[in-house]
One Martini backbone bead per residue (centre of mass of N, CA, C, O) as a GRO file, in nm:
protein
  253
    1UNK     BB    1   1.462  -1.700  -1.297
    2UNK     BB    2   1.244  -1.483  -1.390
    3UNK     BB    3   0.880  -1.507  -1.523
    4UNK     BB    4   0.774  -1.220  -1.703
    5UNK     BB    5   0.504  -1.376  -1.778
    6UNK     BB    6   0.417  -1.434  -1.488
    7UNK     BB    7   0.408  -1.139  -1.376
    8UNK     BB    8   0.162  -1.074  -1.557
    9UNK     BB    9  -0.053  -1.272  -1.531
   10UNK     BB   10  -0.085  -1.176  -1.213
   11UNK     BB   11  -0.124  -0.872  -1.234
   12UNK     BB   12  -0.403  -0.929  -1.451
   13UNK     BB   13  -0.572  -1.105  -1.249
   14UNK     BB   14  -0.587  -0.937  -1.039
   15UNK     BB   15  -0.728  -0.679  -1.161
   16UNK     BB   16  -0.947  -0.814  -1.247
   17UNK     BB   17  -1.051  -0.921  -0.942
   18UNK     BB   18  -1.066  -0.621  -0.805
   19UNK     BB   19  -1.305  -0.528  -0.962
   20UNK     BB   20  -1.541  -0.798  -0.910
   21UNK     BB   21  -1.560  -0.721  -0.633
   22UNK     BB   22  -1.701  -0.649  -0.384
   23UNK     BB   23  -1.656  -0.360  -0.366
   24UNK     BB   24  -1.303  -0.188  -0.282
   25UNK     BB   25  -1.043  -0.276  -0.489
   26UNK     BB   26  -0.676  -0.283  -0.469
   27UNK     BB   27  -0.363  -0.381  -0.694
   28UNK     BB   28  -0.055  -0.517  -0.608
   29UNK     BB   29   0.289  -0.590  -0.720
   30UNK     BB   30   0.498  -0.803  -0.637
   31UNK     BB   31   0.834  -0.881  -0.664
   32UNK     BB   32   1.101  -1.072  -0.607
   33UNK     BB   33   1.307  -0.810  -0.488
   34UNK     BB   34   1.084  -0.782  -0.245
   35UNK     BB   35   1.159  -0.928   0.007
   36UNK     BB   36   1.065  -0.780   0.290
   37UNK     BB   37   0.739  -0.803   0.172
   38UNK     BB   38   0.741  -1.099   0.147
   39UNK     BB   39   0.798  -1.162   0.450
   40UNK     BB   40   0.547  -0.977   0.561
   41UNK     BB   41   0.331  -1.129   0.407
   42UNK     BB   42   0.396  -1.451   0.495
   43UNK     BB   43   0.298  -1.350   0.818
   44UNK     BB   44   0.005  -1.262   0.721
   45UNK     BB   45  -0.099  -1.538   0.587
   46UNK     BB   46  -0.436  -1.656   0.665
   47UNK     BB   47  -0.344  -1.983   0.750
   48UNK     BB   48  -0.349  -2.383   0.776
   49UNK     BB   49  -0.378  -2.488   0.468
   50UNK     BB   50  -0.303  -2.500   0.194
   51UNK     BB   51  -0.130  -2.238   0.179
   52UNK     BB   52   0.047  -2.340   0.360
   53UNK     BB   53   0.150  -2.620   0.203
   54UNK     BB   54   0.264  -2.431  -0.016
   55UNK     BB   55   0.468  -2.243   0.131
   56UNK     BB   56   0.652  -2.471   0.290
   57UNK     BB   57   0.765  -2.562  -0.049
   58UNK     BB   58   0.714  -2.255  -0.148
   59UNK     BB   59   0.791  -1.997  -0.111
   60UNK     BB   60   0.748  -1.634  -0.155
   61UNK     BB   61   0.819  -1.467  -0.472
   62UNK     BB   62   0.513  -1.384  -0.544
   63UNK     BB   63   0.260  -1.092  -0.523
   64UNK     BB   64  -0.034  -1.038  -0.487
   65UNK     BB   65  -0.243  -0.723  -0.346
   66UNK     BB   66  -0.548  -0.683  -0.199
   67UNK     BB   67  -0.754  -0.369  -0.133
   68UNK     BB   68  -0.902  -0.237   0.132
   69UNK     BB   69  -0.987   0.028   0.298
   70UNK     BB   70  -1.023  -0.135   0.602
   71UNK     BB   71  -0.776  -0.325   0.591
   72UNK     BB   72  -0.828  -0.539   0.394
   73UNK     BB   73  -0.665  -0.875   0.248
   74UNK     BB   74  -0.555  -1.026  -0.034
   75UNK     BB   75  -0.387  -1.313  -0.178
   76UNK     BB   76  -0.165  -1.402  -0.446
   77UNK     BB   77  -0.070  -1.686  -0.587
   78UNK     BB   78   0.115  -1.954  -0.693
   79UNK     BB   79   0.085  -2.291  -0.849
   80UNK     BB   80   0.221  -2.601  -0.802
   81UNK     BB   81  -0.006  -2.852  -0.900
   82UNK     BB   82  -0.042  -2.863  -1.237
   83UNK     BB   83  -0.245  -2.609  -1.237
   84UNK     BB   84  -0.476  -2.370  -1.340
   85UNK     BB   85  -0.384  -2.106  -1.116
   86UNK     BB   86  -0.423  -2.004  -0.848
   87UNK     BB   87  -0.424  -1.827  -0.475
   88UNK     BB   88  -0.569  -1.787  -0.204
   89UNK     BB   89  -0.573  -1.525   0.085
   90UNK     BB   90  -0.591  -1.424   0.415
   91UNK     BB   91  -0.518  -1.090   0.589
   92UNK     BB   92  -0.339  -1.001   0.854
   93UNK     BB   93  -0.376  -0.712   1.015
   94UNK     BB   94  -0.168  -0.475   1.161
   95UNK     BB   95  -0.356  -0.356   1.379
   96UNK     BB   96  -0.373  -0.563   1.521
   97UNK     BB   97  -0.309  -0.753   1.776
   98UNK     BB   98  -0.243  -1.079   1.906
   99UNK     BB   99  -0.514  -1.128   2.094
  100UNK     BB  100  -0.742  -1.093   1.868
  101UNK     BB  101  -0.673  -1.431   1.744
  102UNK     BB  102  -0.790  -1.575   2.001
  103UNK     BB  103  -1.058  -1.802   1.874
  104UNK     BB  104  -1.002  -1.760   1.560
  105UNK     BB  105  -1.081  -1.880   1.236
  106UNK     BB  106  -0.945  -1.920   1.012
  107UNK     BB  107  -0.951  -1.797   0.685
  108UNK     BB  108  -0.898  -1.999   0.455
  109UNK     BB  109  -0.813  -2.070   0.133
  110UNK     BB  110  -0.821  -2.070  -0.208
  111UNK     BB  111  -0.845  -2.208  -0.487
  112UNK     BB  112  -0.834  -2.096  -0.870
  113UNK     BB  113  -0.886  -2.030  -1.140
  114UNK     BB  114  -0.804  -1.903  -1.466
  115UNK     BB  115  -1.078  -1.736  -1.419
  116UNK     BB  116  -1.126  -1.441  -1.280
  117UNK     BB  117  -1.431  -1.448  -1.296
  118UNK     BB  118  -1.469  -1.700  -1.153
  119UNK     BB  119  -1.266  -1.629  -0.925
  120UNK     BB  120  -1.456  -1.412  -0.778
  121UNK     BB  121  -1.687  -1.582  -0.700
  122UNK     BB  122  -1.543  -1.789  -0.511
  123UNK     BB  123  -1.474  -1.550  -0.309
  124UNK     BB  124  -1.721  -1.424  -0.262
  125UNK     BB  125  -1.883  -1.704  -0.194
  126UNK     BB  126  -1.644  -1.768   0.060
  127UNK     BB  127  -1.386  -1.643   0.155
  128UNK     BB  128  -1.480  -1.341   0.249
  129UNK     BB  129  -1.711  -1.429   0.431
  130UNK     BB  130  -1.498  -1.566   0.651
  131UNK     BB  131  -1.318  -1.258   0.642
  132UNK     BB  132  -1.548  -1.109   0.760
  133UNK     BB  133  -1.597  -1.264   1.032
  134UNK     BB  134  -1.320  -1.274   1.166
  135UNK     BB  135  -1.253  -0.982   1.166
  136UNK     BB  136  -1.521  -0.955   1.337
  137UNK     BB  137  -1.397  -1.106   1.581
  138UNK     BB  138  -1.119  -0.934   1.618
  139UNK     BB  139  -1.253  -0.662   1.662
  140UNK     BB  140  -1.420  -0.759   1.929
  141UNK     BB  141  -1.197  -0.866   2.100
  142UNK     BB  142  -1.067  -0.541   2.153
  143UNK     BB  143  -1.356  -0.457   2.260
  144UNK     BB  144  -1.339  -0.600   2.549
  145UNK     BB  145  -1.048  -0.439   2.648
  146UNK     BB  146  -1.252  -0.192   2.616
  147UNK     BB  147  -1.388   0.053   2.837
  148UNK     BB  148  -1.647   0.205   2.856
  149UNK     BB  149  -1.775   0.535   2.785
  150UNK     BB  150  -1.913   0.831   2.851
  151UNK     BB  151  -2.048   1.155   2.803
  152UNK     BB  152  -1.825   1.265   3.046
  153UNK     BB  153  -1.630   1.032   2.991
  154UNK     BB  154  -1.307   0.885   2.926
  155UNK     BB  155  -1.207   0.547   2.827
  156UNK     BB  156  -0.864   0.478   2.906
  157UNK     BB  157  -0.745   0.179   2.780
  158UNK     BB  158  -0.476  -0.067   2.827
  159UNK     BB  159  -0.273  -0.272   2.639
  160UNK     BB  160  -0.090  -0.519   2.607
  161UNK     BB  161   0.107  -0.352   2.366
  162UNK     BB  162   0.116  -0.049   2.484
  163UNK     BB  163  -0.167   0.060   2.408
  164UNK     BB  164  -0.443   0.298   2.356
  165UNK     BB  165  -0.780   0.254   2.410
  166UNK     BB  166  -1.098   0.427   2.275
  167UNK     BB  167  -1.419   0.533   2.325
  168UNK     BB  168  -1.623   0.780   2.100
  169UNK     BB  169  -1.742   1.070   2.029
  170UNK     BB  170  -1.699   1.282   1.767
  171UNK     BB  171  -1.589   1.536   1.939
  172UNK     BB  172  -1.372   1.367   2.067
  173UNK     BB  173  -1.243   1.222   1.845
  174UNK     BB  174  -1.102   1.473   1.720
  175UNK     BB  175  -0.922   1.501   1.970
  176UNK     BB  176  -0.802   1.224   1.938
  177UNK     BB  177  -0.665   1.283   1.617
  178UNK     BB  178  -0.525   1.504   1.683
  179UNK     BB  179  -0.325   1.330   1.868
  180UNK     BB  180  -0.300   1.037   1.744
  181UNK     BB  181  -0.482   0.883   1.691
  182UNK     BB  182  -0.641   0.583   1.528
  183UNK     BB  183  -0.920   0.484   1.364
  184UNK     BB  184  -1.159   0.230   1.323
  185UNK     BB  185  -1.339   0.181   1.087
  186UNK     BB  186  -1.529  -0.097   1.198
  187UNK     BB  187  -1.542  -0.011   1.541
  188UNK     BB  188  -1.445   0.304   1.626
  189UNK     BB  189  -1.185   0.297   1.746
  190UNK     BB  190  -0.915   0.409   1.973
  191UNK     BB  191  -0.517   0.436   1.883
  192UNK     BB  192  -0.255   0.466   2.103
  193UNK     BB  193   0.055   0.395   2.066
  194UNK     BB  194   0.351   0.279   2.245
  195UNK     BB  195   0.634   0.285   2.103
  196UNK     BB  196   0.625   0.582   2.279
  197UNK     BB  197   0.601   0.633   2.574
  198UNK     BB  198   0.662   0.948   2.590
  199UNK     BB  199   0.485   1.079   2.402
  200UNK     BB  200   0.244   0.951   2.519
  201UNK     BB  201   0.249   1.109   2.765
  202UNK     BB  202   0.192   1.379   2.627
  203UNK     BB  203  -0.052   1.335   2.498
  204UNK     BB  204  -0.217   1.298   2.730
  205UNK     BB  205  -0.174   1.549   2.910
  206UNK     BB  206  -0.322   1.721   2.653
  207UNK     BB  207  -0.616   1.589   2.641
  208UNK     BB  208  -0.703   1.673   2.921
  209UNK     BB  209  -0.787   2.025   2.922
  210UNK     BB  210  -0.951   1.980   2.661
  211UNK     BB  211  -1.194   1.810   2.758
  212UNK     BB  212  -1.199   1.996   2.995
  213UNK     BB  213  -1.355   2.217   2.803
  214UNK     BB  214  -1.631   2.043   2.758
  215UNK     BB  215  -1.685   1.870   3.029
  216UNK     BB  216  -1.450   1.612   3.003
  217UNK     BB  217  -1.354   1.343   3.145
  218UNK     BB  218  -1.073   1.133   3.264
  219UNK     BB  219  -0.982   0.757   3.243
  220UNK     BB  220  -0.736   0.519   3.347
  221UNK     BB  221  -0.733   0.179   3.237
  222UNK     BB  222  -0.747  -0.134   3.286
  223UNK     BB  223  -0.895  -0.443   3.190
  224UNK     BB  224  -0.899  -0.603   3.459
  225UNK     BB  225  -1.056  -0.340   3.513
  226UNK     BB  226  -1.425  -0.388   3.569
  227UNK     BB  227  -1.501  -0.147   3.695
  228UNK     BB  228  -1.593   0.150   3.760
  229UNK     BB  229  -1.526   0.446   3.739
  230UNK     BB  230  -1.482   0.751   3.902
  231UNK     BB  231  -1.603   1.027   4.037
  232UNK     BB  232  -1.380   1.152   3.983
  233UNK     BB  233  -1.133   1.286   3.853
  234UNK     BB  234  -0.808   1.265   3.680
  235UNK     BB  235  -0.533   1.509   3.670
  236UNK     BB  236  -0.460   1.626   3.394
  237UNK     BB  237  -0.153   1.675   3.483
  238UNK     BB  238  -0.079   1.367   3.525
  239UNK     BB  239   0.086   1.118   3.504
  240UNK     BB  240   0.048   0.841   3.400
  241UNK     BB  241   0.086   0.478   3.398
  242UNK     BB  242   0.293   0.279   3.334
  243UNK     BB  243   0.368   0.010   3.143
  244UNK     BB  244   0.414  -0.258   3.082
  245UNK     BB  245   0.546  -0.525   3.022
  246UNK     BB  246   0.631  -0.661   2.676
  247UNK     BB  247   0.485  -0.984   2.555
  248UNK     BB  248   0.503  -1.156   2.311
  249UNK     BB  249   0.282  -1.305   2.074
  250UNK     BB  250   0.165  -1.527   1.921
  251UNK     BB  251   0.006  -1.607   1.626
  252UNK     BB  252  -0.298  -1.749   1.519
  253UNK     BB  253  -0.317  -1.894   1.199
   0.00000   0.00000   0.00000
């Protein structure tokens, strides 16, 4: 039976904490009934020490999940060691692919007070660091496999994951968001999702005409394929190139 005094105390205490913390964060928290998100929230929790070993022993029963704009996510969780205080971890963003993470090293969790404010000190000055500098680096990673737009050509290139992402000025950006691209607050990169590949071949055929209006050319490409782009434009009208077969890859956490 949930203990409705725990989990007050634990959604007073992430509020508290996410006031005191540099920059803007927002607390929300999880219910023991909220199942498919706790389930969702622990394969996301970007651990291999403490709270994994935590994790282990006790399943994720309830937590707060403290939320930044740019999509870094901390969570708060239960201490079974019998001592006062909670656990916290940093979250594995939703939009990276799994690819992203491959020789970053883990932002590990740290047990906190059961003083918030002192809490808040512990995250600022240790967790939230090193969970920038991952995020930071898992960024740098995706960044890698998109080869760079030149100021008359949009240089759109295949991901794993079977998503497309383009570097781009602004006013290419605005027309890449019209169509359902999504910019990454931190990295600037935009990004057309894969799971419907048929629309994107729409998108894409769309983009093309759009761009040639600006006096701006497009070309798709892989990243295994380092060469510069083509001195032709690729035809607007041409359809893309298909995907290859989606392999998934395990999340090094």
């Amino acid at each position: 039976m949930h203990d409705h005094d725990t989990s007050e105390r634990l959604a007073s205490y992430a509020d508290v904490l996410a006031g005191e913390l540099p920059g803007t964060w927002t607390s929300s928290y999880l219910a023991p009934d909220a199942k498919d998100d706790l389930a969702e929230l622990a394969d996301r929790i970007w651990d291999l020490d403490l709270v994994a070993a935590s994790l282990a022993e006790h399943p994720l029963q309830q937590a707060a999940v403290l939320s930044r704009p740019d999509g870094a996510q901390l969570v708060i969780l239960d201490r079974y060691d019998e001592r006062d205080g909670f656990l916290v971890a940093a979250v594995a963003p939703h939009a990276l692919p799994d690819e992203a993470y491959r020789a970053v090293r883990e932002p590990n969790g740290i047990a906190l007070t059961d003083d918030p404010f002192l809490g808040a000190e512990q995250v600022a000055g240790d967790l939230l660091a090193r969970y920038d500098r991952a995020l930071a680096h898992a960024r740098y990673n995706t960044l890698c496999d998109i080869l760079p737009s030149q100021p008359d050509r949009v240089v759109l290139t295949w991901q794993p994951d079977g998503s497309i992402a383009a570097t781009a000025e602004d006013r290419v950006g605005a027309v890449l968001r019209f169509y359902g691209f999504v910019q990454d607050p931190q990295s600037g990169t935009y990004r057309l999702s894969g799971d419907d590949t048929q629309a994107q071949a729409r998108t894409l055929r769309k983009i093309g005409p759009r761009l040639n209006a600006l006096g701006i050319s497009t070309a798709l490409q892989h990243p295994a394929s380092r060469t510069a782009p083509t001195a032709s434009a690729a035809p607007a009208s041409a359809p893309p190139v298909p995907a290859g077969p989606r392999t998934p890859t395990a999340r090094s956490r």
